[in-house]
N, CA, C and O atoms as CSV, one atom per row, in Angstrom:
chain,resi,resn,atom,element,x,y,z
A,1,UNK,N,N,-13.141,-6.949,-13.600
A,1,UNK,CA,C,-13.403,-7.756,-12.429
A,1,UNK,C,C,-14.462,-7.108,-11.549
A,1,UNK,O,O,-15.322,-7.724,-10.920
A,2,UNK,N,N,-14.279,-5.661,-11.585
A,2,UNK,CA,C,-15.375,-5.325,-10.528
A,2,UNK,C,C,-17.025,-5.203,-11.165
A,2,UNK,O,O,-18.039,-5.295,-10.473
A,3,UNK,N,N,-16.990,-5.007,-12.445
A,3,UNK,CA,C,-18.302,-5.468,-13.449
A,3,UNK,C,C,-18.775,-6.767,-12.646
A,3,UNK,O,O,-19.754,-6.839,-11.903
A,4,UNK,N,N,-17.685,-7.975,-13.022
A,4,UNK,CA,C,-18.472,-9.141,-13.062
A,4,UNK,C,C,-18.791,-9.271,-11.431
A,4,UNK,O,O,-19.879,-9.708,-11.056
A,5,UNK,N,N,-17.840,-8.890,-10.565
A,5,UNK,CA,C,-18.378,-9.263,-9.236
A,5,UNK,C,C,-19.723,-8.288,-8.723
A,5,UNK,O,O,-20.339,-8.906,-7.855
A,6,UNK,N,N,-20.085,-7.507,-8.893
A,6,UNK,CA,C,-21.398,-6.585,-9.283
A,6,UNK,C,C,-22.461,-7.177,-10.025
A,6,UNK,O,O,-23.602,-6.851,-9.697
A,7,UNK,N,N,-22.303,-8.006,-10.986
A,7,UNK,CA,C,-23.412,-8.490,-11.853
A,7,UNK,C,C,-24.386,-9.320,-11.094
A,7,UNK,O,O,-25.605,-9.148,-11.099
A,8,UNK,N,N,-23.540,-10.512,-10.245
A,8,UNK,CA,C,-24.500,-11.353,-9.821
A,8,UNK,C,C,-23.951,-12.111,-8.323
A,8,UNK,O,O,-22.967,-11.900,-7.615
A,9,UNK,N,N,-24.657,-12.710,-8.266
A,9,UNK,CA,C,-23.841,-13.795,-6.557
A,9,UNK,C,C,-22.213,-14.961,-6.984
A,9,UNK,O,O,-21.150,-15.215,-6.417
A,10,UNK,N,N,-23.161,-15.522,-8.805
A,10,UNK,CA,C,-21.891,-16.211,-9.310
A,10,UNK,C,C,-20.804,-15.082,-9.455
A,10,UNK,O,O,-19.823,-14.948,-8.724
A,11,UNK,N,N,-21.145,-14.308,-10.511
A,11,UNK,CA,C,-20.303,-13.802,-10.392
A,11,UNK,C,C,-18.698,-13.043,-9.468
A,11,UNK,O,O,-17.518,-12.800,-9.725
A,12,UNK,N,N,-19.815,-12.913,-8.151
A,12,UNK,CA,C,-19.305,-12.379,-7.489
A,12,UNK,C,C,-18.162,-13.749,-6.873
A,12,UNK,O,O,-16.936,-13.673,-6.793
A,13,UNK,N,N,-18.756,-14.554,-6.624
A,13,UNK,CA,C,-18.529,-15.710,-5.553
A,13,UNK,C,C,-16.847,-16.379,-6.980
A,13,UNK,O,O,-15.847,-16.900,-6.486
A,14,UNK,N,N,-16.942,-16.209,-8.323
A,14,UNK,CA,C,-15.889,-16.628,-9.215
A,14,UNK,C,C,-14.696,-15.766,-8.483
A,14,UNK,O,O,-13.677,-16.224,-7.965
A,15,UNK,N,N,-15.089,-14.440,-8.580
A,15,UNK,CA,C,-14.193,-13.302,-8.008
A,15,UNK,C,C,-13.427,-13.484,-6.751
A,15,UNK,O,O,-12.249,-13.465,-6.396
A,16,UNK,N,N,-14.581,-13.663,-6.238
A,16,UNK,CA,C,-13.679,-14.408,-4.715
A,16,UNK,C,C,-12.891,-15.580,-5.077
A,16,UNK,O,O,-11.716,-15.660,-4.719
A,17,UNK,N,N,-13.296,-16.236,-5.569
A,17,UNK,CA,C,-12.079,-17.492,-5.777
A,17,UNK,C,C,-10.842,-17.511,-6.401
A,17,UNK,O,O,-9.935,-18.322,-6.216
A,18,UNK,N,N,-10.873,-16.386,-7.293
A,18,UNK,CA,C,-9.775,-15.759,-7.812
A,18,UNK,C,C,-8.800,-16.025,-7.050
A,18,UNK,O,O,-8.110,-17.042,-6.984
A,19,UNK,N,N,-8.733,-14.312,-6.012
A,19,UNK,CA,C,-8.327,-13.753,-5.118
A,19,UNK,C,C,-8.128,-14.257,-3.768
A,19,UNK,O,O,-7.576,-13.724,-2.805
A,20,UNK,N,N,-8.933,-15.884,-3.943
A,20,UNK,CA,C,-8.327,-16.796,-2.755
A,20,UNK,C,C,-7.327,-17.529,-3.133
A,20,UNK,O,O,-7.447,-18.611,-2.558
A,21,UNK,N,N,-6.172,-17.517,-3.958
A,21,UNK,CA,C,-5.036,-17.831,-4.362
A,21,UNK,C,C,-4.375,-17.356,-3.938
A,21,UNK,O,O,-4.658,-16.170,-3.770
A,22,UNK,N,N,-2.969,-17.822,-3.408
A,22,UNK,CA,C,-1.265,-17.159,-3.264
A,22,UNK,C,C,-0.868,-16.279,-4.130
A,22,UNK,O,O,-0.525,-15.119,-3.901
A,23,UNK,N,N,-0.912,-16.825,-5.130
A,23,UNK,CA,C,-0.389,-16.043,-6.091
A,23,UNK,C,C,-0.983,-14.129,-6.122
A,23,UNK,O,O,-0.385,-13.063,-5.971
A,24,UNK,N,N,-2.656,-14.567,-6.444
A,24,UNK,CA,C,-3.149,-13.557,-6.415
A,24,UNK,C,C,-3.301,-12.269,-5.232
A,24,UNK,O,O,-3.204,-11.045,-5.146
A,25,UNK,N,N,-3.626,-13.548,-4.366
A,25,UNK,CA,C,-2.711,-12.530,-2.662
A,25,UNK,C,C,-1.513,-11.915,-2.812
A,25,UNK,O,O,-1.341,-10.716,-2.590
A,26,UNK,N,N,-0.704,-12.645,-3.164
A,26,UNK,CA,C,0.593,-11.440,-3.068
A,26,UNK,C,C,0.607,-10.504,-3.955
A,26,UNK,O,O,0.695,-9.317,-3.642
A,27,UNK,N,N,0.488,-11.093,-5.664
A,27,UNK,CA,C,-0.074,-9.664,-6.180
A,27,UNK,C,C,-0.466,-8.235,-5.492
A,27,UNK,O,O,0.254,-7.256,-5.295
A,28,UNK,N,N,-1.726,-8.423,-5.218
A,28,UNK,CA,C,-2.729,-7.719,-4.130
A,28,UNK,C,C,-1.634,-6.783,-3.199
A,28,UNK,O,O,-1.419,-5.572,-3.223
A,29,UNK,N,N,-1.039,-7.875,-2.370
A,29,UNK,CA,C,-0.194,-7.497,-1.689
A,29,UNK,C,C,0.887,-6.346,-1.707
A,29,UNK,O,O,1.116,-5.333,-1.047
A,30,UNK,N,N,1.619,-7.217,-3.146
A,30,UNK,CA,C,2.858,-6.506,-3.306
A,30,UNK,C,C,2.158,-4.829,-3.709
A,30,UNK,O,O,2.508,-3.849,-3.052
A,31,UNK,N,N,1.126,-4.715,-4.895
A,31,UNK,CA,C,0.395,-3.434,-5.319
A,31,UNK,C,C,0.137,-2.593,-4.134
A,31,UNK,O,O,0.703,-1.504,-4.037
A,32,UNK,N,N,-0.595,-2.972,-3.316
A,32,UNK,CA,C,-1.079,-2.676,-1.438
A,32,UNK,C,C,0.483,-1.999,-1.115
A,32,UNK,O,O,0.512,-0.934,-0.499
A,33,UNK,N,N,1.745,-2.631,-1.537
A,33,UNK,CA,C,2.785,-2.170,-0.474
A,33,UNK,C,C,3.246,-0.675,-1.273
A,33,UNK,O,O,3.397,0.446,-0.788
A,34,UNK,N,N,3.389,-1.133,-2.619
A,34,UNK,CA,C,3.783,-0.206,-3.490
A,34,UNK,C,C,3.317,0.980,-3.150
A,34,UNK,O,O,3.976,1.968,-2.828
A,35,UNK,N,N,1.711,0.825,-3.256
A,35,UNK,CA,C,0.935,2.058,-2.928
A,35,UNK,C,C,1.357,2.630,-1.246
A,35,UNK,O,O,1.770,3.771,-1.038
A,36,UNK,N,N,1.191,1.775,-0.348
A,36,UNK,CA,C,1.626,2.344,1.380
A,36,UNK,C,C,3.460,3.373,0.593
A,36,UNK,O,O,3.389,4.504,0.115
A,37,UNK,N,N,4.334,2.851,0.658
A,37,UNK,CA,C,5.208,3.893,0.035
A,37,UNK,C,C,5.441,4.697,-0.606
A,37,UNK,O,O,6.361,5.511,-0.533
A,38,UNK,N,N,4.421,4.560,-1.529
A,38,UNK,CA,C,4.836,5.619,-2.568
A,38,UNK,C,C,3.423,6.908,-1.186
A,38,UNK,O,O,3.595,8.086,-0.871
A,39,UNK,N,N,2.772,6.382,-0.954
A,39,UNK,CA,C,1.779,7.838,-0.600
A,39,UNK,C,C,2.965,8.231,0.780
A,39,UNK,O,O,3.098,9.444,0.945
A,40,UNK,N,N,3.638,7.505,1.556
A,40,UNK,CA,C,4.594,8.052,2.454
A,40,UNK,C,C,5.641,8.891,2.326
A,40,UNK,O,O,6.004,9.736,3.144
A,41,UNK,N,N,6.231,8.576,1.027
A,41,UNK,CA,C,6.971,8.836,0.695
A,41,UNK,C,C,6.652,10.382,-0.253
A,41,UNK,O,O,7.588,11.169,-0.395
A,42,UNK,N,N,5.614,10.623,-0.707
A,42,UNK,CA,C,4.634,11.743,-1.373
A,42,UNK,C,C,4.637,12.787,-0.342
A,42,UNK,O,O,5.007,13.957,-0.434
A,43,UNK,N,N,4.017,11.962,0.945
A,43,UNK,CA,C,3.560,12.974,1.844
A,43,UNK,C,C,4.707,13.506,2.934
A,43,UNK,O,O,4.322,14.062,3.963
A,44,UNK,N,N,6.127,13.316,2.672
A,44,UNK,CA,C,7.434,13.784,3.087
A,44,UNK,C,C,7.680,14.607,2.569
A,44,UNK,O,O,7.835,15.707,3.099
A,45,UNK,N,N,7.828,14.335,1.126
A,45,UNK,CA,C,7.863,15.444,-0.150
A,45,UNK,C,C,7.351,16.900,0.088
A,45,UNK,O,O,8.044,17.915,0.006
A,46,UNK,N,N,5.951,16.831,0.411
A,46,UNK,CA,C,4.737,17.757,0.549
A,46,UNK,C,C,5.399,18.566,2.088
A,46,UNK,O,O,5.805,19.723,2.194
A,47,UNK,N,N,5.330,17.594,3.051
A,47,UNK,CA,C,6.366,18.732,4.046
A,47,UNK,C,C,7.719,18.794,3.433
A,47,UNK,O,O,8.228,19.646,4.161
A,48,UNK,N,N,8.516,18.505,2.697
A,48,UNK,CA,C,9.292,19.718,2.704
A,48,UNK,C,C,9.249,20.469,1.603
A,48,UNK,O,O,10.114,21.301,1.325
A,49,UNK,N,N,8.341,20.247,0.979
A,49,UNK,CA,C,7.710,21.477,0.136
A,49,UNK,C,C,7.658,23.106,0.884
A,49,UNK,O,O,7.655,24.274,0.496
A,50,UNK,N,N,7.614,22.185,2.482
A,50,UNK,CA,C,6.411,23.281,3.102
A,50,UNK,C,C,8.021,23.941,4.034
A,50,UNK,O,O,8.117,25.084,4.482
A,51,UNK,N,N,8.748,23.219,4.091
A,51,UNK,CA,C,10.276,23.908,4.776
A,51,UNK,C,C,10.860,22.778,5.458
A,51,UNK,O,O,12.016,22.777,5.880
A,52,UNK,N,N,9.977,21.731,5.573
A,52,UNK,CA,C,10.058,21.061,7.252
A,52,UNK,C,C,11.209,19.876,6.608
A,52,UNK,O,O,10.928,19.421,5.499
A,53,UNK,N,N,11.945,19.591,7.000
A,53,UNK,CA,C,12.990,18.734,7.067
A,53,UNK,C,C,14.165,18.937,5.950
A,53,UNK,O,O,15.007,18.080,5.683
A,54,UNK,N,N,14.071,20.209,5.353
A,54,UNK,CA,C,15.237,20.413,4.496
A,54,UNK,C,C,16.931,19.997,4.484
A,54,UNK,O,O,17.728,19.745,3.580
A,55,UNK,N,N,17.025,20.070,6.003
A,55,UNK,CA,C,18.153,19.669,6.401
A,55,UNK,C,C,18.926,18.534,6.317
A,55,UNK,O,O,18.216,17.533,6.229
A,56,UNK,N,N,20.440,18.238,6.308
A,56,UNK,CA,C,20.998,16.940,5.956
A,56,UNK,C,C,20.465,15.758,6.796
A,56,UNK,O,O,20.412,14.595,6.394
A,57,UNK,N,N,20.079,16.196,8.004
A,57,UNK,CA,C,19.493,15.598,9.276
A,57,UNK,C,C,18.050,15.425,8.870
A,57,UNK,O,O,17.529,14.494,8.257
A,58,UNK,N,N,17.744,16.070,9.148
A,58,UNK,CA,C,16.306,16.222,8.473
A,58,UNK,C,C,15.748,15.231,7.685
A,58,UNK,O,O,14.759,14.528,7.891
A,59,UNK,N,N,16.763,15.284,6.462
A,59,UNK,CA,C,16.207,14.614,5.443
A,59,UNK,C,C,16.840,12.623,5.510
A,59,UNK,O,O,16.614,11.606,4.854
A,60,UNK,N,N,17.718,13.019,6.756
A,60,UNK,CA,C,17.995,11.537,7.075
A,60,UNK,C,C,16.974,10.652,8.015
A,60,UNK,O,O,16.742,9.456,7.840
A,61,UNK,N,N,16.498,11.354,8.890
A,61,UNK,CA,C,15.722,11.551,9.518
A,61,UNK,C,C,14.487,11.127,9.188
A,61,UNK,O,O,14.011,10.244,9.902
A,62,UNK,N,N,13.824,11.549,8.254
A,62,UNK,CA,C,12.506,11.633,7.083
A,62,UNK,C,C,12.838,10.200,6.628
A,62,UNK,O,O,12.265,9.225,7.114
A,63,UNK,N,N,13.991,10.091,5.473
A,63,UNK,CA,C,14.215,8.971,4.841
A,63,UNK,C,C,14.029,7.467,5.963
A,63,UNK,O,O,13.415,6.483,5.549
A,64,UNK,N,N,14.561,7.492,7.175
A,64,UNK,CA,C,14.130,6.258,7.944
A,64,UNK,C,C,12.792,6.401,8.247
A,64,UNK,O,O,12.215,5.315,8.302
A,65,UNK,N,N,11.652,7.987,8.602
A,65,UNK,CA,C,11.067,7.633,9.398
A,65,UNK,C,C,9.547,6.801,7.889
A,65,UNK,O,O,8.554,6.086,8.022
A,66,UNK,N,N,10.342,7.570,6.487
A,66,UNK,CA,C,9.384,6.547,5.844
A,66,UNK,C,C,9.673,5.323,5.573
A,66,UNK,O,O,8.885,4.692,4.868
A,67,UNK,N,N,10.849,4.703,6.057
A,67,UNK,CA,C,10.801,3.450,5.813
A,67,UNK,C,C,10.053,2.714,7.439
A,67,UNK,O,O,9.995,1.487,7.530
A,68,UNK,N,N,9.750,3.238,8.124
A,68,UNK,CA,C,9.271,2.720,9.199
A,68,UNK,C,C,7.614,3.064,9.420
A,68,UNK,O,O,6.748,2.503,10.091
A,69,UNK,N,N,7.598,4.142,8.616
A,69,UNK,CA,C,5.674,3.893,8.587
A,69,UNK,C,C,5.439,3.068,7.279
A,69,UNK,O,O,4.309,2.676,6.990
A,70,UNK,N,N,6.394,2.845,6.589
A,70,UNK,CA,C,5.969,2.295,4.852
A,70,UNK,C,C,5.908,0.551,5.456
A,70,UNK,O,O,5.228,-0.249,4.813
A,71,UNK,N,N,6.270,0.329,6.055
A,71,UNK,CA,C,6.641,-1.157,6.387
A,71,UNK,C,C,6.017,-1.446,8.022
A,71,UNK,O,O,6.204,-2.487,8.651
A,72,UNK,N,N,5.175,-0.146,8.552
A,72,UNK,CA,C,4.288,-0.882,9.541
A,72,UNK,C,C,2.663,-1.145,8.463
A,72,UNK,O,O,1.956,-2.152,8.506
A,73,UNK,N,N,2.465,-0.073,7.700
A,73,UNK,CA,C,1.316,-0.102,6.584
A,73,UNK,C,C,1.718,-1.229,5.840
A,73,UNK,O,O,0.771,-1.981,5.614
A,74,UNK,N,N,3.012,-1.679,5.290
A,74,UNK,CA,C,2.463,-2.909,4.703
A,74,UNK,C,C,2.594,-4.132,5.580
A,74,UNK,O,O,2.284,-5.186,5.025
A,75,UNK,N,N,2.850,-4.179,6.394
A,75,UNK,CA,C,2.642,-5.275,7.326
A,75,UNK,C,C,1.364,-5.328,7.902
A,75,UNK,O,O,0.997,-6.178,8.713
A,76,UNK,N,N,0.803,-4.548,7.532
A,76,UNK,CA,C,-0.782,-4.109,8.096
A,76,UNK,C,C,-1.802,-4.367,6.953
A,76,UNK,O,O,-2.978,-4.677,7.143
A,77,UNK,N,N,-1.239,-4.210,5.801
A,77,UNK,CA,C,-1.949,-4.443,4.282
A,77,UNK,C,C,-1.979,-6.190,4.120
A,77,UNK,O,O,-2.887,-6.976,3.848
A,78,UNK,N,N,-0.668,-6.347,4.399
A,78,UNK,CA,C,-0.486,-7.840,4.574
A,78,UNK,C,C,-1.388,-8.767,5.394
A,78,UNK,O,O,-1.888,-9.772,4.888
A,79,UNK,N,N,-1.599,-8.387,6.752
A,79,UNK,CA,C,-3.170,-8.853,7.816
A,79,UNK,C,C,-4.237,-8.721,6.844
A,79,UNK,O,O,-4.973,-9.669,6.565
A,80,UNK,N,N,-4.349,-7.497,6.285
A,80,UNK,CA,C,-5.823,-7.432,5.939
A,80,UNK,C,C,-5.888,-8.414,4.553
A,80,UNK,O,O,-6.973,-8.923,4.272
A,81,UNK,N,N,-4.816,-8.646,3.772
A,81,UNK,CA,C,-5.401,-9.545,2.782
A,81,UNK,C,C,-4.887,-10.809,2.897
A,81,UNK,O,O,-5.006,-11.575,1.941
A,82,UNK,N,N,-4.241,-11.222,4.076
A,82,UNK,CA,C,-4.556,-12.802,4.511
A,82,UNK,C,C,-5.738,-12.803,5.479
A,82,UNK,O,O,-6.156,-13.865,5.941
C-alpha cells in the first residue's frame, strides 16, 4: 500500500479511498490502540526493571495508571483517524 500510494496521485488518491471506510478505520484503529498499550504497558515494565514500583501497591498502582494513559492515547488515536 505504501508503494502504490508513492507511485502516483491515482494511486495515491485509490489509497485514500480505501482507508475512508468504517471498516478500514477501525482496523486502523483497533492496531493504533493495540500499539498505545502495549508501548505503556512496555514502558512500566522498563521502570520496574529500574526498582520503581515493585511493590504490591506499586504494582497496583502502575496496573491502573496504564490503563488510564492506554485509553486517553487511544481515545486520542481514535480523533486522529476519524
Amino acid at each position: 500500500m505504501l508503494d502504490t500510494s508513492l507511485e502516483s496521485a491515482e494511486g495515491f488518491a485509490s489509497i485514500s479511498e480505501i482507508f475512508s471506510s468504517t471498516p478500514a478505520k477501525l482496523l486502523l484503529w483497533a492496531c493504533l490502540a493495540a500499539l498505545a498499550y502495549h508501548l505503556v504497558a512496555g514502558l512500566r515494565h522498563l521502570l520496574m526493571d529500574m526498582g520503581i514500583g515493585e511493590s504490591l501497591e506499586g504494582g497496583k498502582r502502575g496496573a491502573v495508571l496504564v490503563f488510564v494513559i492506554a485509553l486517553v492515547l487511544i481515545v486520542l488515536a481514535g480523533v486522529w483517524v476519524w
